[in-house]
C-alpha positions as a LaTeX table, in Angstrom:
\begin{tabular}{lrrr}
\hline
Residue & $x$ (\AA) & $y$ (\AA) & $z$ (\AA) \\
\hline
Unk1 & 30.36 & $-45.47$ & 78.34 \\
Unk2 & 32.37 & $-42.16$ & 77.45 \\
Unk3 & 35.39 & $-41.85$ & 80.20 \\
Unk4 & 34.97 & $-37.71$ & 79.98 \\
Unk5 & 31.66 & $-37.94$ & 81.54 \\
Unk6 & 32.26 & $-38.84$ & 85.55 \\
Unk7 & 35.22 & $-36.40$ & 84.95 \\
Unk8 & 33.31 & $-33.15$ & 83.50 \\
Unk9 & 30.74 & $-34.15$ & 86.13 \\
Unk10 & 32.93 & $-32.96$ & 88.64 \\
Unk11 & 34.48 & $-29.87$ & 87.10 \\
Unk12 & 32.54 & $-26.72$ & 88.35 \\
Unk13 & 33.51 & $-24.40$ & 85.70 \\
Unk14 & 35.36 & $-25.18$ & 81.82 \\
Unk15 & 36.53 & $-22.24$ & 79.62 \\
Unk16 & 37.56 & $-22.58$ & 75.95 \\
Unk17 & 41.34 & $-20.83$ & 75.73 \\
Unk18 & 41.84 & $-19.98$ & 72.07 \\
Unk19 & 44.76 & $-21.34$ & 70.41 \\
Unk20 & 48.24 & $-19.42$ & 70.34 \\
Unk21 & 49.33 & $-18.65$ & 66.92 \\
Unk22 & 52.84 & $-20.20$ & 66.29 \\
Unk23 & 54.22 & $-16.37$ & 65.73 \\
Unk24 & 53.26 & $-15.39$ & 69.57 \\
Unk25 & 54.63 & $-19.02$ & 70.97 \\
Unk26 & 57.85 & $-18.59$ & 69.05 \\
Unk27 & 58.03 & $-14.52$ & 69.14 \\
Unk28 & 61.72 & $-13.92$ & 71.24 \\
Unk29 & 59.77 & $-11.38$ & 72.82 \\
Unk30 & 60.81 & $-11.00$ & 76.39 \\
Unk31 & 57.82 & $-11.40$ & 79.02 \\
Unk32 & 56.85 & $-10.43$ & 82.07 \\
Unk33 & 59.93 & $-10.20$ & 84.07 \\
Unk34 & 59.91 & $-11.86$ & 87.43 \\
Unk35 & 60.49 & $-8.18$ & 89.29 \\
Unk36 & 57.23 & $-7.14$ & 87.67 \\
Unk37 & 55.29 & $-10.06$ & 88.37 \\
Unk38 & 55.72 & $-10.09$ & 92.02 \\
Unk39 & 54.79 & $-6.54$ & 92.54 \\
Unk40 & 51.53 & $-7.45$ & 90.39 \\
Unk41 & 51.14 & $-10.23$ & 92.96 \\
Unk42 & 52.46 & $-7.64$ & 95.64 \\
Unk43 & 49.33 & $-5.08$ & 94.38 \\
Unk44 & 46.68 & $-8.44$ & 94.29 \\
Unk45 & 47.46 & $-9.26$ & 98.10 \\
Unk46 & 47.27 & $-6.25$ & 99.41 \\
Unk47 & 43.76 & $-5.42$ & 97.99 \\
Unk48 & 42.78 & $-8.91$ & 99.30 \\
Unk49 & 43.92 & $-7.68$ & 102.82 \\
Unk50 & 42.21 & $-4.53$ & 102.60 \\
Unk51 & 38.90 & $-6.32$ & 101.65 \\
Unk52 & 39.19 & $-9.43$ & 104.12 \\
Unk53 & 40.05 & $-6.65$ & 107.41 \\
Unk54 & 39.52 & $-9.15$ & 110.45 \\
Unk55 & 38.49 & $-11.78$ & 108.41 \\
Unk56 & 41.03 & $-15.01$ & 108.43 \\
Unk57 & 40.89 & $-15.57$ & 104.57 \\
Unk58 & 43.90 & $-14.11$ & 103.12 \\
Unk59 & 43.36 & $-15.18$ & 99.47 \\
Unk60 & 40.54 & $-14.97$ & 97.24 \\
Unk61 & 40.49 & $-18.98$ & 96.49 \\
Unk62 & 40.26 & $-19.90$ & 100.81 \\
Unk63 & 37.30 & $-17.70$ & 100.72 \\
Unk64 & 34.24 & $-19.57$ & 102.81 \\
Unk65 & 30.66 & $-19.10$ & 101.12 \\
Unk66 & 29.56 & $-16.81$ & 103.40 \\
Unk67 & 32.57 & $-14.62$ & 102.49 \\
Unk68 & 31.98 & $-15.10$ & 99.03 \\
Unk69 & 28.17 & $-14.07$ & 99.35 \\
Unk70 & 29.22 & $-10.56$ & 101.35 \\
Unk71 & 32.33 & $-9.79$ & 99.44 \\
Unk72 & 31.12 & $-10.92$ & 95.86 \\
Unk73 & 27.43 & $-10.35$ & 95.53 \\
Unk74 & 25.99 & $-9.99$ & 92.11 \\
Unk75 & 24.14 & $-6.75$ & 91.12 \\
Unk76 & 21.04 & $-7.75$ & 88.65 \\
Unk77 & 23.30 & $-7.26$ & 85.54 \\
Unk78 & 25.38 & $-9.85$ & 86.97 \\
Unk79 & 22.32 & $-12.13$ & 88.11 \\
Unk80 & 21.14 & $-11.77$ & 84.24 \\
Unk81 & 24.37 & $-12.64$ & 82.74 \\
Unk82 & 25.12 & $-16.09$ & 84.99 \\
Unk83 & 21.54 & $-16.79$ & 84.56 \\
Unk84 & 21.58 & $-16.59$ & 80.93 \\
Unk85 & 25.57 & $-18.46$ & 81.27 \\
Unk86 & 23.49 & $-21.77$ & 83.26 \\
Unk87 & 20.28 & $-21.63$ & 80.88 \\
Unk88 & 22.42 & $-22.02$ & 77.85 \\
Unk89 & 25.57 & $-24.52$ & 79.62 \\
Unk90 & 22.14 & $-26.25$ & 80.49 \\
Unk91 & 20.84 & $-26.44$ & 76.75 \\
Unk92 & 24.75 & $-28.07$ & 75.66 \\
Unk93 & 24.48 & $-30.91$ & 78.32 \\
Unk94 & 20.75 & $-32.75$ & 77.66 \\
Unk95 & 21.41 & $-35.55$ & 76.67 \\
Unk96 & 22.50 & $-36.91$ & 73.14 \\
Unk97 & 20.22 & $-39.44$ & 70.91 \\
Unk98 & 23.26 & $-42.19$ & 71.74 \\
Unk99 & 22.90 & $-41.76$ & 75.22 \\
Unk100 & 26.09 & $-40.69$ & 76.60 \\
Unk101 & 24.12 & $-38.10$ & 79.30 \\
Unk102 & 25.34 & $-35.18$ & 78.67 \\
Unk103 & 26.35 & $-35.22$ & 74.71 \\
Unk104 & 29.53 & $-35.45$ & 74.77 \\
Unk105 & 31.13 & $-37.35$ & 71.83 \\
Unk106 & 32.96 & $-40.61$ & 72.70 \\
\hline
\end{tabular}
C-alpha cells in the first residue's frame, strides 16, 4: 500500500508551485525588505479588522464557518469555477487499475 495515500487523504487543498529557474534563485537581486513587508502585513490586518468589526476573529485563517459563509460567499461565477475545480480533482482521484484508491503512483 502507497504511504502518500492516508497522507493526501487528509490534505484539504494541494497546489502545483512551478519550479524557480536557477537565474531567479541565484539573481543578487535584493527582495522585499523587511520595512516593506511589515507595512504589507500592516495594510492586510487592518482590512481584516475593518471586515471582522465586533467579530472576535482577527485573522483570516481563525475564521469560524459561519464567518467564512457571511464574509466569503461565492457569487455564481465563483460557484461555477469550484464546481468545475471538484468535478475535475474528482476525475484525477478514481481509482487506478492497480488499486492504490486514488491513482497515485507508488
Amino acid at each position: 500500500m502507497c504511504s502518500l495515500v492516508p497522507l493526501l487523504d487528509r490534505i484539504d487543498m494541494h497546489i502545483e508551485v512551478p519550479a524557480v529557474p536557477f537565474q531567479e534563485l541565484s539573481a543578487s537581486a535584493d527582495g522585499t525588505s523587511s520595512v516593506a513587508m511589515r507595512e504589507e502585513v500592516s495594510k492586510a490586518r487592518a482590512v481584516q479588522r475593518r471586515r471582522f468589526g465586533s467579530d472576535n476573529a482577527i485573522l483570516n485563517s481563525r475564521m469560524s464557518t459561519r464567518q467564512l459563509r457571511r464574509h466569503c460567499a461565492l457569487d455564481d461565477e465563483g460557484k461555477d469555477l469550484l464546481k468545475q475545480a471538484m468535478a475535475r480533482q474528482e476525475r484525477r482521484q478514481r481509482p487506478s487499475p492497480g488499486g492504490h484508491g486514488k491513482g497515485i503512483p507508488c
